[in-house]
C-alpha positions as a Markdown table, in Angstrom:
| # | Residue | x | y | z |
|---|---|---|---|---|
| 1 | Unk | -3.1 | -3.2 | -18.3 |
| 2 | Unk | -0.6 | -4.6 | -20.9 |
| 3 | Unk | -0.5 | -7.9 | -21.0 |
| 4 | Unk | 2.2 | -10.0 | -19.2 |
| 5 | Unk | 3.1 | -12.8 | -21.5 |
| 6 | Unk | 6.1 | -15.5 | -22.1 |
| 7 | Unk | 9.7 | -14.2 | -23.6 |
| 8 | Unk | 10.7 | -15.4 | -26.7 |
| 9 | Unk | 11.8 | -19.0 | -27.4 |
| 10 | Unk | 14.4 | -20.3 | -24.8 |
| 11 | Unk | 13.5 | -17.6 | -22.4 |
| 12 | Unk | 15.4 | -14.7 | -24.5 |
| 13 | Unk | 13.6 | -11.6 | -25.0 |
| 14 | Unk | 12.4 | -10.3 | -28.2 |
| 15 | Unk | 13.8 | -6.7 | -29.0 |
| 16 | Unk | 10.1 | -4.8 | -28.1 |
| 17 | Unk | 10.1 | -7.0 | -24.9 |
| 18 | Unk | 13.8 | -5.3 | -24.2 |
| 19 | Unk | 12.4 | -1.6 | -25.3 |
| 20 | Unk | 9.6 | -2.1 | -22.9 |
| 21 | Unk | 11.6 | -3.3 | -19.7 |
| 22 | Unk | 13.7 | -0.3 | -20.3 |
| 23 | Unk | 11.1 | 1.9 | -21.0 |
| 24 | Unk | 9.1 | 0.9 | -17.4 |
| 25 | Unk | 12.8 | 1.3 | -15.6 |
| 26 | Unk | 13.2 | 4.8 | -17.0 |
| 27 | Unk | 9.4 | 5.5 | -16.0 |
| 28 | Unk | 9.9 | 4.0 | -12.6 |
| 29 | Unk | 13.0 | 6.0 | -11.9 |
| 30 | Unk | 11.6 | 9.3 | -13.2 |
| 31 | Unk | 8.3 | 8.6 | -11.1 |
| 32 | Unk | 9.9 | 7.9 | -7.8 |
| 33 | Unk | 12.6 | 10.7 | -8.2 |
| 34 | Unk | 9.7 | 13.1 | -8.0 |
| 35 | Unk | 8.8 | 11.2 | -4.3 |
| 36 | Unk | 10.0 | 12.7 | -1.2 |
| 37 | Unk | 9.0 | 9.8 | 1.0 |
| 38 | Unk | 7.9 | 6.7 | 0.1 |
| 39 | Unk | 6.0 | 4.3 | 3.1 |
| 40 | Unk | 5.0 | 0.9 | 2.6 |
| 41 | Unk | 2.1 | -0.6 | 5.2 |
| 42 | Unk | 2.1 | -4.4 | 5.8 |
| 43 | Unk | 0.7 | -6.7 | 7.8 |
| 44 | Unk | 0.7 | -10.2 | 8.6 |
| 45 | Unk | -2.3 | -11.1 | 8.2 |
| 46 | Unk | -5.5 | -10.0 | 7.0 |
| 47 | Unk | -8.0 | -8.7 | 8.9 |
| 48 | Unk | -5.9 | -6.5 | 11.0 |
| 49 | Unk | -7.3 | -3.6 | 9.3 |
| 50 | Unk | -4.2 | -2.5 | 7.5 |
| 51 | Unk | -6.2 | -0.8 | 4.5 |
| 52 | Unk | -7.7 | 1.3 | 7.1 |
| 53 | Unk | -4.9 | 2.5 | 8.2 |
| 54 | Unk | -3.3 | 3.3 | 5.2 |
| 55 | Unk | -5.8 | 5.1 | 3.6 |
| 56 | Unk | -6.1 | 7.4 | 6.9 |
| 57 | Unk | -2.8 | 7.8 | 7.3 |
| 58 | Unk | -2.7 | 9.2 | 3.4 |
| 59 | Unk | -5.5 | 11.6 | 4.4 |
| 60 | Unk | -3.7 | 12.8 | 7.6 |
| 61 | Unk | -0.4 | 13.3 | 5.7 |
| 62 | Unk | -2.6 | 15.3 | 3.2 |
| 63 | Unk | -4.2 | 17.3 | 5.7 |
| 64 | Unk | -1.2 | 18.1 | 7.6 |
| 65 | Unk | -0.4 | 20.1 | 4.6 |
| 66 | Unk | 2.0 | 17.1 | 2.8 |
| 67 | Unk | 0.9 | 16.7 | -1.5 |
| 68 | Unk | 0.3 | 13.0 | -0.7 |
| 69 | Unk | -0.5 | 10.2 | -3.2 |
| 70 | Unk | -1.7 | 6.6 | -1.9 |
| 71 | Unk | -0.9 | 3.4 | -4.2 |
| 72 | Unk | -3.3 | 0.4 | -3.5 |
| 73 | Unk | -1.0 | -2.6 | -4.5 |
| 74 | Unk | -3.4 | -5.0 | -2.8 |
| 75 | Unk | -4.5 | -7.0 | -6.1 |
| 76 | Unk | -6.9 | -9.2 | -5.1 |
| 77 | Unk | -8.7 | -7.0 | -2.5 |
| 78 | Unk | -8.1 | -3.4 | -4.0 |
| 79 | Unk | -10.4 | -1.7 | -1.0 |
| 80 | Unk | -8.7 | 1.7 | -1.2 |
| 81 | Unk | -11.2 | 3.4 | -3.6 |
| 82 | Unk | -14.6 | 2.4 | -1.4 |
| 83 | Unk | -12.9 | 3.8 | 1.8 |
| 84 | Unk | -12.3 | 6.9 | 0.2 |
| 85 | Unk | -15.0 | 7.5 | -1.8 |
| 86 | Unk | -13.8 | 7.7 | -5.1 |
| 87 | Unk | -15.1 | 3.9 | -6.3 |
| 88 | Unk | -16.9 | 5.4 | -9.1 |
| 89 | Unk | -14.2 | 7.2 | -10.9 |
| 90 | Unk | -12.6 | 6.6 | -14.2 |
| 91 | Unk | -8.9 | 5.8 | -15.0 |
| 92 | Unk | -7.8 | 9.2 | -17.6 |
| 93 | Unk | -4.9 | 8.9 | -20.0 |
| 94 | Unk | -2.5 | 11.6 | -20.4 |
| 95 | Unk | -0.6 | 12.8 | -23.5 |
| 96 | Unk | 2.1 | 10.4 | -22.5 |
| 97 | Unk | 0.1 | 7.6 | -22.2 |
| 98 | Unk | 0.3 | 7.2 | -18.9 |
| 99 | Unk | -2.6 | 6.9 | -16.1 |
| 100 | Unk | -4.0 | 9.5 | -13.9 |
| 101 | Unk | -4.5 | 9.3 | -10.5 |
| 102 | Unk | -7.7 | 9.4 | -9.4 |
| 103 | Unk | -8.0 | 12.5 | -6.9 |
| 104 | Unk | -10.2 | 12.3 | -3.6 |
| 105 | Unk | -12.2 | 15.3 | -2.4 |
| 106 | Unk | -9.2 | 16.3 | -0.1 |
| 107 | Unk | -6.8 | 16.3 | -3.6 |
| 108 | Unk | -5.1 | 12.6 | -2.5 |
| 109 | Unk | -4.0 | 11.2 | -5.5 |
| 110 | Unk | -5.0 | 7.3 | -5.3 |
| 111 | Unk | -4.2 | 4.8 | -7.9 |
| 112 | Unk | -5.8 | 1.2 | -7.5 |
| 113 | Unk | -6.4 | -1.9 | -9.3 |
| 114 | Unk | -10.0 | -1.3 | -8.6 |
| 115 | Unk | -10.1 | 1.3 | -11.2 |
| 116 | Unk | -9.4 | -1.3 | -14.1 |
| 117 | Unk | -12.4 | -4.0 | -13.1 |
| 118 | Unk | -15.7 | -3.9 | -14.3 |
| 119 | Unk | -17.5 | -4.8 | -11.3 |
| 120 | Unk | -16.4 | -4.8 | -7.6 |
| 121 | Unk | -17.5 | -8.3 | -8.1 |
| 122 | Unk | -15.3 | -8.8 | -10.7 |
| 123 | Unk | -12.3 | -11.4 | -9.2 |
| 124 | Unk | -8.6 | -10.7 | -10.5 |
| 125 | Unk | -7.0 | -14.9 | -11.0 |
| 126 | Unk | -3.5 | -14.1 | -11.6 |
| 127 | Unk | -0.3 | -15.4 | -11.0 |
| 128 | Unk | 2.3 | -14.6 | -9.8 |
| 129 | Unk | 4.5 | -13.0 | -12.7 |
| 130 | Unk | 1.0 | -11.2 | -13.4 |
| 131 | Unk | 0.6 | -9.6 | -10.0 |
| 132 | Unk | 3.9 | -8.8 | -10.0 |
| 133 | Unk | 4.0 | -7.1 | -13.3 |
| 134 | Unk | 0.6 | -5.3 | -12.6 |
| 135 | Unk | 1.9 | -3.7 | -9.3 |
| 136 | Unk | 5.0 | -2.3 | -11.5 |
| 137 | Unk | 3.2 | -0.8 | -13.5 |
| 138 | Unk | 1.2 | 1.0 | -11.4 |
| 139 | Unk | 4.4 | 2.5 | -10.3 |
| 140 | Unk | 5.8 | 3.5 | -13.5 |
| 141 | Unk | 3.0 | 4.0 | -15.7 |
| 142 | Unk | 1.3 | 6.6 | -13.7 |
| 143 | Unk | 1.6 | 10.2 | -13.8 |
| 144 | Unk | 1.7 | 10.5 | -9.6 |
| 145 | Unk | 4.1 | 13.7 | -10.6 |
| 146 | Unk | 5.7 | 15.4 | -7.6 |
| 147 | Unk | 4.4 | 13.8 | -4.4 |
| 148 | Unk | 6.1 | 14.7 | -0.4 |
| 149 | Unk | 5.1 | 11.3 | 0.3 |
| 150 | Unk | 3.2 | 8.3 | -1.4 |
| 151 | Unk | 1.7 | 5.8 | 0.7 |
| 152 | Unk | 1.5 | 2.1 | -0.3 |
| 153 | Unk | -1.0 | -0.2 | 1.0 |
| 154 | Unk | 0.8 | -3.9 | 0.4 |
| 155 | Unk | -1.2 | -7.1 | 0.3 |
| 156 | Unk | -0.9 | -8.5 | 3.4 |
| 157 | Unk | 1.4 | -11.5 | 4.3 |
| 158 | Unk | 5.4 | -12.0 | 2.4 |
| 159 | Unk | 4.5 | -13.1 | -0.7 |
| 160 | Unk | 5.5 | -11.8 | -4.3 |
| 161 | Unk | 3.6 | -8.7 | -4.2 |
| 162 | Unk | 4.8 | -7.3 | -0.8 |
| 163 | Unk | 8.7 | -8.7 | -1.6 |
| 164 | Unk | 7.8 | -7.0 | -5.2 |
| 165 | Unk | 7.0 | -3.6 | -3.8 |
| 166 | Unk | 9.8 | -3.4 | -1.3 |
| 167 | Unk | 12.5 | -4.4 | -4.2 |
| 168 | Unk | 11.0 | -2.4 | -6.8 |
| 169 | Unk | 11.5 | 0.8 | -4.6 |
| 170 | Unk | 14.6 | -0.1 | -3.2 |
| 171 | Unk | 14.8 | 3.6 | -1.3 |
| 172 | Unk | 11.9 | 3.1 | 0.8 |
| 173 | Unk | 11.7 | 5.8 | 4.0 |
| 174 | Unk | 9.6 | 3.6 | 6.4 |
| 175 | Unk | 7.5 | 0.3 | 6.6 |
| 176 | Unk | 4.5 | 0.4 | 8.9 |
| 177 | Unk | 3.7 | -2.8 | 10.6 |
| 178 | Unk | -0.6 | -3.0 | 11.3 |
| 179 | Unk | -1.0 | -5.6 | 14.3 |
| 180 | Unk | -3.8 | -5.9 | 16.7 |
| 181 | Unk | -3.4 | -7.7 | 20.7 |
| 182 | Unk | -3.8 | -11.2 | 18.8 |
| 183 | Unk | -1.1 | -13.5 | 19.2 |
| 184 | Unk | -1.9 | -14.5 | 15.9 |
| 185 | Unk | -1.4 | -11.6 | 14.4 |
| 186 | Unk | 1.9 | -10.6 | 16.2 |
| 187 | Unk | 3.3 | -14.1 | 15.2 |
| 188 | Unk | 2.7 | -13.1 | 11.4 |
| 189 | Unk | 4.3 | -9.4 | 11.8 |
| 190 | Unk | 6.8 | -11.1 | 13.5 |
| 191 | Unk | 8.1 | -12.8 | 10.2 |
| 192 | Unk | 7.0 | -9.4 | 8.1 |
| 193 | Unk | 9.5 | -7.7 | 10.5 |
| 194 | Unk | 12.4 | -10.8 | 10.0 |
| 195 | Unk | 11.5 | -10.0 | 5.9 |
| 196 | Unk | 11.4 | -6.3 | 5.6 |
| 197 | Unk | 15.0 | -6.2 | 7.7 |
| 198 | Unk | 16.2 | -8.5 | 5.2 |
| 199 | Unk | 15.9 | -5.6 | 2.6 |
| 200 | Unk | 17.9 | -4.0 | 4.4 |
| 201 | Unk | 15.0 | -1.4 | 5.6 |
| 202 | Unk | 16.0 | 0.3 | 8.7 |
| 203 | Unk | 13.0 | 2.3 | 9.2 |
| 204 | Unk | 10.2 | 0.0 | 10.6 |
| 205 | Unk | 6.9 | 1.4 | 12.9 |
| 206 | Unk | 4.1 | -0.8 | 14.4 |
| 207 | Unk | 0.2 | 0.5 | 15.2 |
| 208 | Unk | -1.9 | -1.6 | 17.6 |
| 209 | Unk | -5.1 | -1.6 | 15.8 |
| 210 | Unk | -8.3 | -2.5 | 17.4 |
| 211 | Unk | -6.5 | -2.4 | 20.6 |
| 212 | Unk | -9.5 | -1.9 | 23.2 |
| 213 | Unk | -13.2 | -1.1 | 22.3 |
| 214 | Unk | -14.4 | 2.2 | 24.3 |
| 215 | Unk | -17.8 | 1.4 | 25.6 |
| 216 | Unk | -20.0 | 4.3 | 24.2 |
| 217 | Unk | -21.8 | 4.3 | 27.5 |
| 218 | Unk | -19.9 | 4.4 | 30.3 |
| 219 | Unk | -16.4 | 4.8 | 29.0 |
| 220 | Unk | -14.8 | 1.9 | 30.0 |
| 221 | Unk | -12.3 | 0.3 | 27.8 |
| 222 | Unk | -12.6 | -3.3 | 27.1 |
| 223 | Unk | -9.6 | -5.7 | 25.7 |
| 224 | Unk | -11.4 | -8.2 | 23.7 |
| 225 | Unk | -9.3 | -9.3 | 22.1 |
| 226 | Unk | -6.3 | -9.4 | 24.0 |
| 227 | Unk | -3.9 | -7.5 | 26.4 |
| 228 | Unk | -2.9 | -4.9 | 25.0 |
| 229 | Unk | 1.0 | -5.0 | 24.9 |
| 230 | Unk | 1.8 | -3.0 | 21.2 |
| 231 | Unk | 4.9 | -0.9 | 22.6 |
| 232 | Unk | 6.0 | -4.3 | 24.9 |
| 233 | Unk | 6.3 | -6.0 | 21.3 |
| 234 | Unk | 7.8 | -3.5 | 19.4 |
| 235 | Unk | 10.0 | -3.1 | 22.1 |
| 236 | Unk | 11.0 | -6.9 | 21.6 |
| 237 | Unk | 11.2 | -6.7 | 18.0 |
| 238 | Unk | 13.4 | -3.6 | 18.1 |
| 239 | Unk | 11.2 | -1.1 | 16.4 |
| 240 | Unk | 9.6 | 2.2 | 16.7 |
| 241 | Unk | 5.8 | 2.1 | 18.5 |
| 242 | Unk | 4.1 | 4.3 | 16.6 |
| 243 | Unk | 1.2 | 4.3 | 18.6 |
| 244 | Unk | -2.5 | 2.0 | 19.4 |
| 245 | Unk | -6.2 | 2.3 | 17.6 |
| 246 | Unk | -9.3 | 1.9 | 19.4 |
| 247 | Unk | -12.1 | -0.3 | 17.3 |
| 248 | Unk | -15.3 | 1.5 | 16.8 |
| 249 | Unk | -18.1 | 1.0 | 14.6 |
| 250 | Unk | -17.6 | 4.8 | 13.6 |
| 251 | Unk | -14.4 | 3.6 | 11.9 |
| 252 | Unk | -15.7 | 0.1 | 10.8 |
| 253 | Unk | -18.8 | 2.5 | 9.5 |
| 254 | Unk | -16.9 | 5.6 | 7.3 |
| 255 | Unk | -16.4 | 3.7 | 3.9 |
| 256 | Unk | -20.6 | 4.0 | 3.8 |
| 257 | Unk | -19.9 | 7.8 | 4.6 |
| 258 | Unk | -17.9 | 8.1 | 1.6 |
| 259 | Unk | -14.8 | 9.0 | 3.2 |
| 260 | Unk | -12.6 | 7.2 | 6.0 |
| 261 | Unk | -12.6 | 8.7 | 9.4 |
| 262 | Unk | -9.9 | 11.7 | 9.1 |
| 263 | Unk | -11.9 | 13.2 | 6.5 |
| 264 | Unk | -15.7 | 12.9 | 7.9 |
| 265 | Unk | -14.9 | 12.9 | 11.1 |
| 266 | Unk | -12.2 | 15.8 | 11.4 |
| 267 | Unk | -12.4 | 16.5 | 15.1 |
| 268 | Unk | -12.4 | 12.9 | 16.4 |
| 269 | Unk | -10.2 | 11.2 | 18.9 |
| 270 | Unk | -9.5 | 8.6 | 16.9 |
| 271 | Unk | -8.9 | 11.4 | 14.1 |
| 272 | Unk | -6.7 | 12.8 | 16.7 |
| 273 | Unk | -4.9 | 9.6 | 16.6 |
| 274 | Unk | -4.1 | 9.5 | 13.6 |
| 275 | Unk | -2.5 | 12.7 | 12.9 |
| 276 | Unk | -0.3 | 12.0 | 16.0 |
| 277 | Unk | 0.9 | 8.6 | 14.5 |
| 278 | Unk | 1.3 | 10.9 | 10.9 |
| 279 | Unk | 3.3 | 12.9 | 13.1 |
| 280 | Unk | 6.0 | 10.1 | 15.1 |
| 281 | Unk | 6.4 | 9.3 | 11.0 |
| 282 | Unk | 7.4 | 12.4 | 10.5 |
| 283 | Unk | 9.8 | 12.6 | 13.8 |
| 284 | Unk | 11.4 | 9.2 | 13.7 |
| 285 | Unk | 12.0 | 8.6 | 10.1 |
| 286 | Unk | 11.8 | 11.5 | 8.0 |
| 287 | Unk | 15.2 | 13.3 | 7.0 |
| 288 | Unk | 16.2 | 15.7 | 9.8 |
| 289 | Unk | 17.5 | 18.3 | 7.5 |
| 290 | Unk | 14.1 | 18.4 | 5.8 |
């Protein structure tokens, strides 16, 4: 990645510095004119298994028939790759000088700071101009070409590189929320919610992760941790309920598959689930007309 350094003296801009901020604004603008819909996934907190999500929810739009691309803007903990197994893959450079995605088995295009490190134990001490700069680029500097949607896994939490996301793509169709029964965890989507509405982004879905464990014996479901109450609280905050996950080690377990659940494990329920929270998306915030 280019480096990210000072402006010139006084905090002016050198004339290259100019030509390259114009440059990344034309890029950015051409790259997400080509993107039908765009959907950013948040969370709170970490831990909630918001990467999970997103990565399935990429591979259930791409399934359902939708050329979908998946950006991993998570900088510090760019897990995308392992879950879809595509870890090993090298970054290629186009005519244009631009990256290209890295495509998944299924043809998901997937773009991730994971790409550029040399080890997965490599750590990534940045800050925050840095991060912020890094997660631009990785809009504008790659050749996603046309996509009908492009998911974004956001760090989690409202710091720089969520707010930077949200503002760099100022048309963004939906933000989904990843909570799980913890009042923790509702407390911290509770201020995601307050921050995404302050952009002014209408368009705003929650998913109950890890909502009950199904015993794999007898059937029964068991809240451990918590009531489960996901539509109660999206109801409160005033936003769409897309819908609750069950936690299995089957899901937990699919990164070691090389793949995440809607690819490996096609004809699963919690497969099943997926697609029908791919398909409320679709229902409750994609353009009618469409």
């Amino acid at each position: 990645m280019p480096e990210h350094g000072h402006h010139g003296h006084g905090g002016e801009m050198t004339p290259e510095q100019q030509k390259q901020m114009i440059e990344q604004q034309l890029n950015l603008s051409k790259n997400l004119g080509q993107i039908k819909y765009k959907i950013a996934v948040m969370s709170g907190k970490g831990g909630v298994g918001k990467s999970t999500v997103a990565a399935n929810i990429a591979e259930a739009f791409q399934k359902e028939g939708f050329t979908t691309g998946i950006l991993d803007a998570d900088i510090h903990g760019p897990n995308i790759p392992k879950m879809l197994g595509v870890e090993d893959q090298d970054i290629m450079i186009n005519e244009e000088r631009h990256m290209m995605p890295v495509e998944a088995p299924s043809g998901l295009k997937v773009m991730s700071m994971a790409f550029m490190l040399d080890s997965i134990d490599t750590p990534i001490i940045w800050r925050g101009p840095q991060k912020t700069g890094s997660i631009k680029q990785l809009i504008a500097d790659v050749a996603w070409g046309p996509l009908d949607v492009l998911i974004i896994d956001n760090p989690p939490g409202t710091g720089d590189e969520p707010l930077t996301v949200l503002q760099t793509i100022p048309d963004i169709d939906a933000v989904v929320m990843v909570t799980t029964p913890n009042v923790v965890s509702q407390e911290d989507v509770l201020k995601c919610v307050k921050m995404v509405e302050m952009l002014n982004v209408e368009n705003i879905g929650l998913v109950e992760n890890m909502a009950y464990y199904e015993c794999p014996h007898c059937g029964e479901k068991l809240h451990i941790f918590g009531k489960s109450d996901g539509k109660e609280f999206a109801d409160e905050m005033e936003i769409t309920y897309l819908g609750d996950l069950p936690l299995t080690e089957k899901v937990s377990n699919s990164p070691n598959k090389g793949g995440v659940m809607v690819t490996i494990e096609p004809k699963s329920d919690v497969t099943k689930r997926f697609t029908e929270i791919v398909n409320d998306i679709q229902d409750d915030f994609f353009k009618k007309e469409d």
